[in-house]
N, C-alpha and C positions, 0 to 999 in steps of 0.2 A: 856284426849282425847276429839275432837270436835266432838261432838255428830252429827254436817251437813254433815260431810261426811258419815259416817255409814247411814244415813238418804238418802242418795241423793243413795248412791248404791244399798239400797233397794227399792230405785223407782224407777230408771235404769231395774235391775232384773223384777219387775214389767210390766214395758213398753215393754219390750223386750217379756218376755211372751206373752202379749199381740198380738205383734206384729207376733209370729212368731208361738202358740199356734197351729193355724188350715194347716200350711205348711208341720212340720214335721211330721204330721201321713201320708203323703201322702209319704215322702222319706221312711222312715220306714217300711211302706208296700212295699216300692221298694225293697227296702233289704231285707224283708224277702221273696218276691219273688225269689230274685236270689239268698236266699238259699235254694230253695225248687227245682229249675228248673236252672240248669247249662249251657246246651245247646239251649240256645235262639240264633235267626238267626242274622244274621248283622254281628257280631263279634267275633274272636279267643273265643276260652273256657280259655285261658290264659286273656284277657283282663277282658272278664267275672267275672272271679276268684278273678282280682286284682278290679274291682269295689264293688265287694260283701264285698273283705277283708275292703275296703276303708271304706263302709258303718257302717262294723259292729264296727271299729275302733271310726268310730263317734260316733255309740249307746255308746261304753263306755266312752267316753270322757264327752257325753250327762248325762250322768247318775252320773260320776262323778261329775259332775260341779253342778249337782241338791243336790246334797249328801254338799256339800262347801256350796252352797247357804244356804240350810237348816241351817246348821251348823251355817254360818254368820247370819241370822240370829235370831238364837233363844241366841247367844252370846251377839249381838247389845241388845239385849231385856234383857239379867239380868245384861250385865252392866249396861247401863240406866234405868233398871227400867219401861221400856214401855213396855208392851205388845201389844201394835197395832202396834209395828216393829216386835214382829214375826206373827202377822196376817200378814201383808204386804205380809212378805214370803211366809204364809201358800198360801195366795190366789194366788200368779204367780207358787205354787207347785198345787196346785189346778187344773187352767187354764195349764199347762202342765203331768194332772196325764195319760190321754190317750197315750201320746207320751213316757211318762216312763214307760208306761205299754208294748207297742209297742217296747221299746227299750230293755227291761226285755226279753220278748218275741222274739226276734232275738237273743241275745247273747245266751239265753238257746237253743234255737233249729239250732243254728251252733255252738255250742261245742256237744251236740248230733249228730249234721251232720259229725261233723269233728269226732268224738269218734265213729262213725261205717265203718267212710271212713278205720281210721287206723286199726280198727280191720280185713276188710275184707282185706286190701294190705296184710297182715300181716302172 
């Protein structure tokens, strides 16, 4: 296997973090807003609903893809033999630990939300 490509996507991964590090605590805190407060003005509680679901659907996909990167790289690193390809990773998991933290923290407090919604319909 060409060890540039496993190299290029851990700078990718990288960059990206970088790039995107100080935007998602700001969605995150959106969503955990609107699952803390359902009836905000402007819009249906139904659109509401479906932006909140939208959001937290991101936390996990977010969190997902941190969990693969991870993975990729600490793989990259005992195939080749490098251990500054899983620094690499460590530091864009690093530079994203707030927002995994933030994402952590929505999906537990709306499965809680949603686990006393169905207790009280019930």
């Amino acid at each position: 296997m060409n060890e540039v490509y496993p190299a290029n996507v851990l700078q990718s991964g990288e960059l990206l973090a970088w790039g995107i590090f100080q935007i998602v605590p700001l969605w995150w805190g959106a969503g955990i807003l609107l699952c803390l407060e359902s009836n905000l003005p402007g819009l249906s509680a139904r659109a509401w609903r479906a932006v909140r679901d939208v959001t937290i659907a991101l936390m996990a996909v977010f969190l997902l893809a941190c969990i693969a990167y991870a993975i990729f790289g600490y793989g990259v690193a005992a195939k080749f033999d490098k251990p500054e390809y899983f620094d690499k990773a460590l530091e864009a998991l690093r530079l994203l630990s707030l927002s995994m933290g933030m994402a952590v923290f929505g999906l537990a407090l709306r499965a809680r939300i949603g686990r006393r919604a169905l207790r009280h319909s019930g």
